[in-house]
C-alpha positions in Angstrom: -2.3 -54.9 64.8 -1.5 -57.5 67.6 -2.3 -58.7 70.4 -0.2 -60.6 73.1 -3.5 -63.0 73.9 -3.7 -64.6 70.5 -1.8 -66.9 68.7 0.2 -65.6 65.7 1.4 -69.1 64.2 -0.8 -71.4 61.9 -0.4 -74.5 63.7 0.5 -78.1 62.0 -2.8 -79.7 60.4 -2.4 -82.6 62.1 -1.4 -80.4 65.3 -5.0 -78.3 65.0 -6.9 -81.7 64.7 -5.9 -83.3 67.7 -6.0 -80.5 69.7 -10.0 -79.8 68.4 -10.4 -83.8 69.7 -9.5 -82.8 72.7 -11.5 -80.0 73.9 -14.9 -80.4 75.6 -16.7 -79.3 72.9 -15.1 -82.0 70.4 -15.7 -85.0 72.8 -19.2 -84.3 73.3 -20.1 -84.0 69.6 -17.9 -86.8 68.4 -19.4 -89.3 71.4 -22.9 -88.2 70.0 -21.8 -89.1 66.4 -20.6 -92.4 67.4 -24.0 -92.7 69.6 -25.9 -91.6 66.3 -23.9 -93.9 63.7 -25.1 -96.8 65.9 -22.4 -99.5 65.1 -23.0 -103.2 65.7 -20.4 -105.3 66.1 -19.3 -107.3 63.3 -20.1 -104.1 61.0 -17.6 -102.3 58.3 -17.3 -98.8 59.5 -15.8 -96.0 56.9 -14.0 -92.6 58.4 -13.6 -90.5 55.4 -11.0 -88.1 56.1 -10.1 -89.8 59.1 -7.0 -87.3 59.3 -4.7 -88.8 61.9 -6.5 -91.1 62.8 -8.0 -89.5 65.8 -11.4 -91.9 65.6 -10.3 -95.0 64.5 -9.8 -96.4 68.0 -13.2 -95.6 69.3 -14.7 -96.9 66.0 -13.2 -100.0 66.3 -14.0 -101.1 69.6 -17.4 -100.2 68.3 -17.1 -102.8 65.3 -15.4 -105.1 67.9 -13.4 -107.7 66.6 -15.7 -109.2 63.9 -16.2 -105.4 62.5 -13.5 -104.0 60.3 -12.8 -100.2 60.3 -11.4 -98.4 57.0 -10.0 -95.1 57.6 -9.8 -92.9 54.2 -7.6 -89.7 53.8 -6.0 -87.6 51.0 -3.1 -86.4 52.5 -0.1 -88.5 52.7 1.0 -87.3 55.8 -2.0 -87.8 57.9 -2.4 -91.6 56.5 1.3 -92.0 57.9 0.0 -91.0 61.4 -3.3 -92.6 61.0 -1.2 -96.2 60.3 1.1 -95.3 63.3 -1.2 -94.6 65.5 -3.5 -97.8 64.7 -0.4 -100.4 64.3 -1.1 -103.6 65.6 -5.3 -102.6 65.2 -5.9 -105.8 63.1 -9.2 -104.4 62.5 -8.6 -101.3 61.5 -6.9 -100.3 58.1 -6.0 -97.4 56.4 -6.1 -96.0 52.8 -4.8 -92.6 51.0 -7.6 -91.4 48.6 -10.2 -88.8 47.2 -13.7 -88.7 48.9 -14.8 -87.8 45.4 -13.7 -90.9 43.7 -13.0 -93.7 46.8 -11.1 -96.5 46.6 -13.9 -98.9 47.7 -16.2 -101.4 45.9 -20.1 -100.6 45.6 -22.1 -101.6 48.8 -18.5 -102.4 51.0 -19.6 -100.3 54.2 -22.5 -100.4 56.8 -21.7 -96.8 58.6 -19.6 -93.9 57.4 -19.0 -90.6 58.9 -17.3 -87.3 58.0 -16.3 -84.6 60.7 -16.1 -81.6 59.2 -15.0 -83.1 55.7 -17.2 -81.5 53.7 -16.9 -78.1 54.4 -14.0 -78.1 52.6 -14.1 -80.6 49.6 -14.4 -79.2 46.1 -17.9 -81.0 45.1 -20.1 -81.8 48.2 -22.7 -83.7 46.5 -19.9 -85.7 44.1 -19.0 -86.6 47.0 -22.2 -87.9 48.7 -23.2 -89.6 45.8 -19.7 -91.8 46.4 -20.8 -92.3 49.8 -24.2 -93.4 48.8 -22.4 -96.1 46.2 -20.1 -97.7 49.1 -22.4 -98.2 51.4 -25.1 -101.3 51.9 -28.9 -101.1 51.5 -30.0 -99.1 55.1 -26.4 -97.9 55.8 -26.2 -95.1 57.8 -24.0 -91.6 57.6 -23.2 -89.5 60.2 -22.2 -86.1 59.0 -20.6 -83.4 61.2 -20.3 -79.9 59.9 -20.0 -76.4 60.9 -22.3 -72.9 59.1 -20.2 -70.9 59.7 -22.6 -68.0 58.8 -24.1 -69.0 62.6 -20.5 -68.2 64.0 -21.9 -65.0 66.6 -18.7 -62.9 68.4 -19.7 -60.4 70.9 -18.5 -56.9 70.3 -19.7 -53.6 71.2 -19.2 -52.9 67.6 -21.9 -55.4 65.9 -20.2 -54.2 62.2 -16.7 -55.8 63.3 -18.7 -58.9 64.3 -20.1 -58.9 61.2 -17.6 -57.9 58.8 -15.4 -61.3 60.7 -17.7 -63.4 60.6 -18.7 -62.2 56.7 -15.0 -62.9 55.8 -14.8 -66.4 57.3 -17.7 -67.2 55.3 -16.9 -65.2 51.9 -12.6 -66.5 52.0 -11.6 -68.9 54.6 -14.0 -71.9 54.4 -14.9 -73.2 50.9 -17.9 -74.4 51.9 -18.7 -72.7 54.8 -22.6 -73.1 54.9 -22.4 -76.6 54.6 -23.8 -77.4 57.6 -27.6 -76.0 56.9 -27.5 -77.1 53.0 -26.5 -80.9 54.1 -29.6 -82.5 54.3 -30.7 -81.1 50.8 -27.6 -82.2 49.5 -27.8 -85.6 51.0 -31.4 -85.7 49.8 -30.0 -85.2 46.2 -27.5 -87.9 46.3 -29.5 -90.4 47.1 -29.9 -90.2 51.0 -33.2 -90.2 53.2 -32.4 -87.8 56.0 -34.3 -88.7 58.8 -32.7 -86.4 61.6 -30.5 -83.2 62.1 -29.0 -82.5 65.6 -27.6 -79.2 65.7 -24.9 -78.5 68.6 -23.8 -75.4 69.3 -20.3 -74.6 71.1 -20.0 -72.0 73.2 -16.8 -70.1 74.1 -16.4 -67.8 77.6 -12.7 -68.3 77.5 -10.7 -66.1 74.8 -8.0 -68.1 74.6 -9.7 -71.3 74.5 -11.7 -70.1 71.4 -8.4 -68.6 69.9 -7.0 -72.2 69.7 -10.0 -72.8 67.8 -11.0 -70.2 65.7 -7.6 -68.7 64.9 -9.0 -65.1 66.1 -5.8 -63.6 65.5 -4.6 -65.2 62.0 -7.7 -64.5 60.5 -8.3 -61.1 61.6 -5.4 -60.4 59.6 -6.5 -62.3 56.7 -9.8 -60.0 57.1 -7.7 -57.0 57.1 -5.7 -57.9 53.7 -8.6 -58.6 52.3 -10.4 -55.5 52.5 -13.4 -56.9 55.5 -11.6 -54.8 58.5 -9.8 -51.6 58.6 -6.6 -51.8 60.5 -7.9 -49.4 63.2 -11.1 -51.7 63.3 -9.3 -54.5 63.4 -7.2 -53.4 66.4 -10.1 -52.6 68.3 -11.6 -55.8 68.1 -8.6 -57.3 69.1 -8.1 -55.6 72.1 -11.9 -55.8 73.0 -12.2 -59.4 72.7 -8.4 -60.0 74.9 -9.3 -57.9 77.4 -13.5 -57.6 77.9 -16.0 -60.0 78.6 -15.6 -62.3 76.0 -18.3 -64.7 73.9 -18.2 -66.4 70.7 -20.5 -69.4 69.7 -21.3 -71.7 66.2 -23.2 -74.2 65.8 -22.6 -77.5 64.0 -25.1 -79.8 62.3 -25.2 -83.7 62.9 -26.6 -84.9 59.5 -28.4 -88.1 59.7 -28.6 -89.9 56.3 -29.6 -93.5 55.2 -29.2 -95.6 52.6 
């Protein structure tokens, strides 16, 4: 079960992130994030699970030089890049922690956003609720986050569509209807939600959705796992590098306030 199209090699976290910033698709919905979270300069701006820092840059200039921007990750390796990467950014600092339990007084923060955080922490609304603490009276949140139940694969064979899409939902993402139960969950911790933007990306381009979706790697995964038969698993392979191809999922822009 291959296919010459597809990559066959998980690519480096930090690797995958960078390259999602820099497709169309991840410009336009982080630019409407930033539009959404509505920074004023002079304002403290949180990225939780900043990652590499891919953001930081464009937050800060937002926060101009009065603002301050505080980057928060979990993983060592992507606050080393984040640091690199922002060196010599007086305004802009960067911590190593757990969303869950954040390493920030009560009421520190005017905005914070998460880009497709929470789909994979282990307590969403745990979570939240630590949001909701940092940041001031009418703080704002902008949430950005895949359902990956929406994610749609054309096939002449609707089961193999189904059966992927059923496994990337049921094994790969934790939470991987995040992005229609956010504004209940925000609602619970504390938030009012007074918007939800959905934006849906839409792949023509095989390859260009392989770099995103994996289609490849996790076609295995769905194979070992008892979703696809190897023969049905082939066949969707070779459908989707060869035919027509289409693939879309939307992701939610979650509007909460303080």
């Amino acid at each position: 079960m291959t296919s010459s199209a597809f990559e066959t090699d998980t690519p480096h976290p930090i690797v995958y992130l960078d390259r999602v910033a820099a497709t169309d698709h991840g410009r336009s919905y982080k630019g409407r994030m930033r539009d959404e979270l509505d920074i004023c300069p002079g304002q403290t701006v949180l990225d939780l699970g900043c990652g590499p820092g891919t953001d930081l840059a464009s937050l800060a200039q937002a926060a101009a030089a009065t603002g301050a921007v505080i980057g928060v990750d979990h993983d060592r390796a992507a606050v080393d890049a984040a640091r690199e990467r922002t060196a010599g950014q007086h305004t802009v600092t960067v911590r190593l922690g757990d969303i869950h339990d954040l390493p920030l007084p009560d009421r520190t923060a005017d905005r914070a956003r998460t880009d497709r955080v929470l789909q994979h922490v282990a307590d969403p609304v745990r979570a939240l609720r630590e949001i909701h603490r940092v940041l001031r009276p009418s703080g704002r949140l902008i949430m950005g986050e895949p359902d990956w139940d929406t994610l749609a694969v054309d096939h002449p064979d609707s089961g193999l569509s189904r059966a992927y899409t059923q496994f990337v939902t049921d094994k790969v993402v934790r939470n991987a209807r995040i992005g229609r139960q956010l504004p209940r969950l925000a609602t619970e911790a504390g938030f009012a939600v007074p918007a939800v933007i959905p934006i849906t990306s839409v792949f023509r381009d095989a390859r260009a959705a392989d770099e995103i979706l994996g289609l490849e790697r996790t076609t295995q995964r769905a194979v070992a796992a008892g979703y696809l038969t190897e023969e049905g698993a082939q066949r969707w392979l070779d459908h989707l590098s060869t035919g027509p191809f289409f693939a879309a999922v939307t992701l939610y822009l979650v509007v909460a306030e303080s």
